[in-house]
N, C-alpha and C positions, 0 to 999 in steps of 0.2 A: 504494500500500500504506500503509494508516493502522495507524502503533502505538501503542500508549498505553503510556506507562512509569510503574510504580511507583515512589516514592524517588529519580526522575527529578533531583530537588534533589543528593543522595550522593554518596560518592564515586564507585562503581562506578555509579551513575545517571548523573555530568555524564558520563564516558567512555564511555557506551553510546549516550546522545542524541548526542553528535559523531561517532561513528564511522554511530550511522545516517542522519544527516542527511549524512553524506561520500558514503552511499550509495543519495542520492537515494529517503529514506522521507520520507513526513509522520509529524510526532512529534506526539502529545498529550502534554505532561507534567504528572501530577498533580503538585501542590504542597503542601505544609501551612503552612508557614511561611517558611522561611528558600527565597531563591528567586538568591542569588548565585552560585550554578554557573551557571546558566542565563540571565545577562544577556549579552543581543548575540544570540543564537540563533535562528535563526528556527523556533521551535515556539510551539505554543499551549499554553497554560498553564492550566489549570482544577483550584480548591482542590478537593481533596478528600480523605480519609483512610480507610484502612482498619477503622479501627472503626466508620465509616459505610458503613452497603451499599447506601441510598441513594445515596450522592455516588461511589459506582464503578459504580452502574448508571448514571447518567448520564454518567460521564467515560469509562465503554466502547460506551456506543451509536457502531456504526458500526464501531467497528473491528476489522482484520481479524486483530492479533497483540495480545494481550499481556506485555507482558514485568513480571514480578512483580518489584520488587528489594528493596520499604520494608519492613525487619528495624528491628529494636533490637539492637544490638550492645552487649552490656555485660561488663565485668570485674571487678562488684565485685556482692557477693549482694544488697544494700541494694534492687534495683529488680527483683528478680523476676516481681514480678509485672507488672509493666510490660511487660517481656520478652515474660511469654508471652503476655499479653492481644494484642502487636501483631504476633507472630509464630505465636500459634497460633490465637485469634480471627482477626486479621488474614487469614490463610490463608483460612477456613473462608467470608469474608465476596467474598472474590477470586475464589474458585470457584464460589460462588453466583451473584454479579453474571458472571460470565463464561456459566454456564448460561444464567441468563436474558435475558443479550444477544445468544446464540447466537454468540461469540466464534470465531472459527475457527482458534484456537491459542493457549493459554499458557505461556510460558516460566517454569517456577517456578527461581525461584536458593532452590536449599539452600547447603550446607554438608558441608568434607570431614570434619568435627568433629560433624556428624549420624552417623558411621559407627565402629562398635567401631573402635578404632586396636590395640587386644592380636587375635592377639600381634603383640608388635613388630618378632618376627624376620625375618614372613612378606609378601610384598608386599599391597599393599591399594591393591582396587580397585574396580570398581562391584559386584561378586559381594558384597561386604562388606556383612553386618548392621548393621541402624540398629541404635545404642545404645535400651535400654528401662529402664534401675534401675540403680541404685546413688548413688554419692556422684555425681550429674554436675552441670558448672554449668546455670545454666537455661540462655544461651544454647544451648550444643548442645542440651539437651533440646527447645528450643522449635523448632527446627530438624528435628527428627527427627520433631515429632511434625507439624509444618507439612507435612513430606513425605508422611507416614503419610494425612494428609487431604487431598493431591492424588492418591496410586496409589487411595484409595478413588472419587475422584469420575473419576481417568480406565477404572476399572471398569466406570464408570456413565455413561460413554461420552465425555467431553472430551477431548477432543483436547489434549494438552498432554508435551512434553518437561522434564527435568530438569536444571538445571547444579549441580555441586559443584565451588564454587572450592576451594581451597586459601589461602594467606594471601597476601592482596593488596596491592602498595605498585604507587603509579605518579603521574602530573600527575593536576594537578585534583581536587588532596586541600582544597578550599575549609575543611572546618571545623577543624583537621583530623582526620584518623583516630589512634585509637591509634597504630597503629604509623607512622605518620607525626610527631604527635609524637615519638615515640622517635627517630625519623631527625633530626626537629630539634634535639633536645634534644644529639644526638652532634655536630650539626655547628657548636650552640655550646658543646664544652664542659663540657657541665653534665651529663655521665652519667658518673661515672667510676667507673662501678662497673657491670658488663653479668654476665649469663646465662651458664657456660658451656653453650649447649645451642642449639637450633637449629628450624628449622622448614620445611617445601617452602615456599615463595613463589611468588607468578605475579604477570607484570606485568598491571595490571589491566585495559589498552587488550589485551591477549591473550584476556582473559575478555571483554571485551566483542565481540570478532572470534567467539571462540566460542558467546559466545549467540547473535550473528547465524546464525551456520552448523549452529547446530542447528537454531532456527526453519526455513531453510529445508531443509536435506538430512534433518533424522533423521527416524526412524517415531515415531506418535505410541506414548506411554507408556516413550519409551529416557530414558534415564539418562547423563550423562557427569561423572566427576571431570577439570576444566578446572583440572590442576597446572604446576608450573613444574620448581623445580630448590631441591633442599636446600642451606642454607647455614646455618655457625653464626651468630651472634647477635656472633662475635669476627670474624668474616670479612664481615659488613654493617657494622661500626665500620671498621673495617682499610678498606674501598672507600668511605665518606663521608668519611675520612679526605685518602683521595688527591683527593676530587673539591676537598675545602671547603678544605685548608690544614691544617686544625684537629687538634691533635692526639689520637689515638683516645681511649679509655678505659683506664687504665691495671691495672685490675685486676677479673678477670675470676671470679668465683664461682663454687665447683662447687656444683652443683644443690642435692645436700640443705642446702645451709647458705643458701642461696635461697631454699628452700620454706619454710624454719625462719623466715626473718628480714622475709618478706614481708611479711607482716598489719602486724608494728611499722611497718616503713616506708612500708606506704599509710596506716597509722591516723597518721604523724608528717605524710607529705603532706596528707591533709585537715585534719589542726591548723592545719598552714603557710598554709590556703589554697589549696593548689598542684593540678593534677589530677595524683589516682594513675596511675603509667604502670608500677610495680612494687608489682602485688597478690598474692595466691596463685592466683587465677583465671589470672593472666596467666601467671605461672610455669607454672603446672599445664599449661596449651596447649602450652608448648613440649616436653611430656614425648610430643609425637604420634610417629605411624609416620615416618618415614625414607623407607621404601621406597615412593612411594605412583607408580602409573602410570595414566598419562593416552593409554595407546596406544591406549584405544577408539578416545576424541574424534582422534588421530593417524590412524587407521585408517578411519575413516568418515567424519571431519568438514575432516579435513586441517589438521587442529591441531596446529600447531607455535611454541611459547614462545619467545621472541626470549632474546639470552643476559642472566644474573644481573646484569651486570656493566653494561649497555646502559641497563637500569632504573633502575638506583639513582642512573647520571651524570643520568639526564632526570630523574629527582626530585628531585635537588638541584638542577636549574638549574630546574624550573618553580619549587620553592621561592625560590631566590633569585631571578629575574626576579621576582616576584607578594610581593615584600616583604616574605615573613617570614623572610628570613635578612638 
């Protein structure tokens, strides 16, 4: 079984290529640049990028899965268009080259941030409407509408499943991620000041077990939100706390005075030099659902999130074995 992986370089790319290569796949990984998740690996490796549809008709010839991962992830409005050119170009150029490779399955990874989160009272699940207007950042938009141009082409007969992660922390965070930062940044110290508010989380070697088990068990055109377990933003300081030594953050901000103060303090971090890790984008994410369930992917895919607490000690030891603490 030959897969080719998108974003294969990523985070949620190194942890899908290992977990397939555990399970005895041949891997193609596309690459664009940076290729250090993926030293030592036994995959092949061929550049290519999704704003090319050239260089993915050629990096999917032959194979018989694709798994989609390479998004732009951003939390700051300045790259918009960036965004969507790679997450909604990017999409349009994926499903092309998969048409005409005659691909026999792709796996698109959306977003649970593609999906109205109001109301917030209510649980939220795959039944849940894509966002279309209002104030949204691009990421989710560009996410929703990436979606939007895979159900049209699997209409038009492709064969291809859906994953919606939730927010991911785990090993093999190479660049790092957002919120991998943030985890760094608590376990030296240098946050003393957190969120009161919170987010679902999943460990990301979780998402990666369920994109495997969708590729093989689901029908094609289903949909899964692949979530974890809600935790505040005071209770991930509180658990990096016990893993690192380090003492947590000591003062903890209620929301509106978060949402108020944030622009100042990303516009004082980019003065500093520093990368923003507290924007109004970033704030604004954590204003999501609560309630969100993942009992399809439990119920059909036999997907089960290992516990909150399991994750966050292996992310602080990959971090500190791998030098950056």
């Amino acid at each position: 079984m030959l897969s080719v992986v998108t974003g294969a370089s990523g985070h949620l790319g190194a942890n899908l290529v290992r977990r397939l290569i555990s399970r005895g796949w041949k891997v193609r990984a596309i690459v664009h640049c940076n290729t250090r998740a993926l030293e030592g690996l036994d995959v092949e490796q061929v550049t290519g990028d999704v704003l090319d549809q050239g260089s993915l008709k050629k990096a999917f010839s032959g194979a018989d899965v694709v798994f989609h991962l390479a998004a732009r992830i951003s939390i700051v409005n300045c790259d918009r268009k960036q965004v969507e050119a790679i997450n909604i170009t990017g999409v349009k150029n994926v499903v092309a080259a998969c048409l005409a490779t005659e691909v026999k399955r792709l796996v698109h990874t959306s977003s649970f941030h593609a999906l109205k989160q109001e109301p917030l009272s209510e649980t939220l699940d795959e039944s849940r409407c894509l966002i279309d207007s209002g104030n949204i950042p691009s990421y989710n938009h560009s996410k929703a509408e990436g979606e939007r141009i895979v159900r049209q082409a699997i209409a038009h007969g492709l064969n291809a499943v859906i994953v919606m992660p939730t927010g991911m922390i785990g090993p093999y965070d190479f660049q790092p991620s957002h919120f991998g930062a943030v985890l760094l940044a608590m376990a030296r110290g240098k946050l003393p000041v957190i969120v009161d508010a919170g987010l679902n989380w999943v460990d990301i070697r979780d998402v990666a077990e369920g994109m495997i088990r969708a590729c093989e068990l689901a029908k094609g055109g289903e949909k899964y939100i692949l979530g974890g377990h809600w935790a505040s933003i005071k209770d991930i300081a509180r658990q990096v706390s016990r893993v690192t030594g380090q003492r947590p953050a000591g003062i903890s901000l209620p929301f509106w005075i978060a949402e108020t103060s944030a622009k100042f303090v990303a516009a004082l971090d980019r003065f500093r030099g520093k990368r923003p890790l507290f924007t109004p984008i970033a704030v604004k994410e954590l204003k999501s659902n609560r309630n969100i369930s993942h009992a399809k992917a439990a119920r059909e895919l036999g997907y089960n999130p290992r516990p909150f607490q399991n994750t966050i000690a292996d992310t602080m030891g990959w971090f500190q074995d791998n030098g950056f603490l």
